[in-house]
C-alpha positions as CSV (number, residue, x, y, z in Angstrom):
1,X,-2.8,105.9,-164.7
2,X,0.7,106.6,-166.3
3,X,2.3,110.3,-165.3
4,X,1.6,110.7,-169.2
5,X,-2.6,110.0,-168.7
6,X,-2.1,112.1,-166.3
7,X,-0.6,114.8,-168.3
8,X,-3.1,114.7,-171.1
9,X,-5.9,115.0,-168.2
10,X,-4.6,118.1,-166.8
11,X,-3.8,119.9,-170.6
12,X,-7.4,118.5,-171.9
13,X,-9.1,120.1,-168.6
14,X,-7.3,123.1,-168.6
15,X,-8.0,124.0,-172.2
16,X,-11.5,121.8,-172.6
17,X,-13.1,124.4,-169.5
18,X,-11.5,127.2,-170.6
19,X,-12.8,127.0,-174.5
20,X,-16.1,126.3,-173.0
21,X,-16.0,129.4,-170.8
22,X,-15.2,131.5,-173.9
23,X,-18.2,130.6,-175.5
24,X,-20.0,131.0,-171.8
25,X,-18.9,134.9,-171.8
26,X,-19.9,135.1,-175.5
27,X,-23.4,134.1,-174.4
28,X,-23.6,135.8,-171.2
29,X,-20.7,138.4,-171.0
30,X,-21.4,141.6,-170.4
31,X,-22.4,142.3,-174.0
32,X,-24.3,138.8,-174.4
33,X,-25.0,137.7,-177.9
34,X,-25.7,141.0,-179.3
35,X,-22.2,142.3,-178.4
36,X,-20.7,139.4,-179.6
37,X,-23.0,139.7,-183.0
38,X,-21.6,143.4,-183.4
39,X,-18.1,142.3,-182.9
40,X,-18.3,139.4,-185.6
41,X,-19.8,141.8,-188.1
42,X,-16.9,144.2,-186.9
43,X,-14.9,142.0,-188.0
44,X,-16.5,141.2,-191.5
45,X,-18.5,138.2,-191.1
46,X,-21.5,138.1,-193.1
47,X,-24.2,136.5,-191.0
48,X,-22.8,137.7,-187.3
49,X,-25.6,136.6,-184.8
50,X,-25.3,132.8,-186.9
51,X,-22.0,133.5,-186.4
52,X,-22.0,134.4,-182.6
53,X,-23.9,131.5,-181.8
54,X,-22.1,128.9,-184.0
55,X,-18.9,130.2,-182.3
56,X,-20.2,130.2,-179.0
57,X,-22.2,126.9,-178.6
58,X,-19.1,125.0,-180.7
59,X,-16.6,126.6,-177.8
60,X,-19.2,125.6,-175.0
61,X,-19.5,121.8,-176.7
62,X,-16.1,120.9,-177.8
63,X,-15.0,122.4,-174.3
64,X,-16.9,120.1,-172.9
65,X,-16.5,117.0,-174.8
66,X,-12.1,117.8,-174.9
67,X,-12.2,118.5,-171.6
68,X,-14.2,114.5,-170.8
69,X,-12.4,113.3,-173.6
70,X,-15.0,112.2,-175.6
71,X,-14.9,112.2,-179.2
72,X,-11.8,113.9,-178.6
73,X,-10.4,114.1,-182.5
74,X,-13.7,116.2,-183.5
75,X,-13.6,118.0,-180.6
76,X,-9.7,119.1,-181.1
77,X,-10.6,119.8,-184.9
78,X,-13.8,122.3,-183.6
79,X,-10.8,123.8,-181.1
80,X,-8.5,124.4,-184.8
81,X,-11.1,125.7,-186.5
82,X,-12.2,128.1,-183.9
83,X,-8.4,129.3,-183.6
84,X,-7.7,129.9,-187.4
85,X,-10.9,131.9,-187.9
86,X,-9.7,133.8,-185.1
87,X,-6.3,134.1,-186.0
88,X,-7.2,134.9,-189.8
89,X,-10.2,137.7,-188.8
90,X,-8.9,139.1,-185.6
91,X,-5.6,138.1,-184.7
92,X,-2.8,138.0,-187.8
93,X,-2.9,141.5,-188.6
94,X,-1.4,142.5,-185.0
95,X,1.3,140.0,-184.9
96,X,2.6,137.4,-182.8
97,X,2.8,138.1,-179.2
98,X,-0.3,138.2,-177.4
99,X,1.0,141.3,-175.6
100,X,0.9,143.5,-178.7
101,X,-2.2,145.9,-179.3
102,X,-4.9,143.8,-180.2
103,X,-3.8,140.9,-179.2
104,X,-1.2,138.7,-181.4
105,X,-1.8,135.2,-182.6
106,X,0.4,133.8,-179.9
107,X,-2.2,132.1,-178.0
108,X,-4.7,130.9,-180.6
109,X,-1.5,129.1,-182.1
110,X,-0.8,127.5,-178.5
111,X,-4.7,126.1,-178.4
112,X,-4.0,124.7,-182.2
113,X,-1.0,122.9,-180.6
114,X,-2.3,121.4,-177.5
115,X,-5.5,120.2,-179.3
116,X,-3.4,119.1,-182.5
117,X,-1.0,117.1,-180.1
118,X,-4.1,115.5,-177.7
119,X,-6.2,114.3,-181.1
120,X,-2.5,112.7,-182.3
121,X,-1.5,111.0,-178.5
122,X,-5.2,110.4,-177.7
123,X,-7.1,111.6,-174.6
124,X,-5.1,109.3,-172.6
125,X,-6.6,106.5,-169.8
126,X,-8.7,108.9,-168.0
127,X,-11.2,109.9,-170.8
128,X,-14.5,109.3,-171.8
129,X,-13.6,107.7,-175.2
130,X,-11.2,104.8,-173.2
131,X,-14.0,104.5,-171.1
132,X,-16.2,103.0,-173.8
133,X,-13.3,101.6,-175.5
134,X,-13.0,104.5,-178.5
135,X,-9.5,103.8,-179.6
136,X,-8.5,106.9,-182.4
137,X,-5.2,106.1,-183.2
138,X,-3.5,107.7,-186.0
139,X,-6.7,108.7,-187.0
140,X,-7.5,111.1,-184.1
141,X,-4.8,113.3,-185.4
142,X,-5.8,113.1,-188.9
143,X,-9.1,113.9,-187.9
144,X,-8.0,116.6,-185.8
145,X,-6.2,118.2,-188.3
146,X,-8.2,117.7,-191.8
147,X,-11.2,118.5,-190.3
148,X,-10.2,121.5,-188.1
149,X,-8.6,123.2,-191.1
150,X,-11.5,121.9,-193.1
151,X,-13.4,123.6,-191.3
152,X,-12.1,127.0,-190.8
153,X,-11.6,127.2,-194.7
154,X,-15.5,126.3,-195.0
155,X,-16.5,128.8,-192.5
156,X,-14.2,131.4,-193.7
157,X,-14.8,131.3,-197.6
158,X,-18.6,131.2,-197.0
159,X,-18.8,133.9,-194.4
160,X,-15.5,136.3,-194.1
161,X,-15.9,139.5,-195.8
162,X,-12.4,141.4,-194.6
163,X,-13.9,145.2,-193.8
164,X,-12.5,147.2,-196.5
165,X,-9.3,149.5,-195.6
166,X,-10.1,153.3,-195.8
């Protein structure tokens, strides 16, 4: 395993478990489901408890699968999606630092990176996918990308309603 297999294991662990434990807490947090349905249609999404458990079993899945490296390009496009619909809904309208009220964008855009980058180099040596001989290519990052964006488009034209300003 090259210090750069190594690399991609430690960023795709990091960020697989901790995507996965965001849609844990949106499950089982304090506030469960409900809570998290509340907060979606907070935010103007039309069918919130859908929603809240799209969001949360895509986090707990792709988690999983980036952090194995397994059908890694999907799973880095799920991570991209779930980081512009939060960005676009929660996150743009308080800036870019994460430290500002209400949380910036700042650290949505770092997950976009780290997954855009891992479905363009590949899970590296010590993943699932190079364990059954899944070789993405230039096509994990174009699947990354087109169908993470893809997707967040879909999911935000069919259910983002931005609350109205009073």
């Amino acid at each position: 395993m090259t210090t750069t297999d190594t690399a991609l294991l430690l960023l795709r662990i990091a960020f697989g478990l901790s995507m996965a434990y965001h849609g844990y807490n949106k499950v089982f947090g304090a506030s469960g489901l409900k809570g998290t349905a509340g907060w979606f249609q907070s935010l103007g999404m039309r069918a919130p408890t859908l929603q809240a458990r799209l969001a949360a079993s895509t986090e707990i899945g792709a988690g999983i699968l980036f952090a194995l490296g397994f059908l890694t390009p999907f799973a880095a496009a799920a991570f991209i999606a779930l980081m512009i619909v939060a960005i676009v809904t929660s996150h743009w309208k308080n800036g870019y630092f994460i430290f500002l009220p209400g949380g910036g964008w700042e650290y949505c855009a770092s997950i976009i990176a780290v997954a855009l980058a891992i479905g363009i180099a590949g899970p590296g040596s010590a993943s699932l996918d190079n364990a059954v001989s899944i070789e993405w290519g230039v096509a994990g990052g174009i699947i990354a990308g087109a169908v993470g964006v893809g997707s967040a488009v879909a999911q935000l034209v069919i259910f983002y309603r931005p609350p109205k300003s009073s």
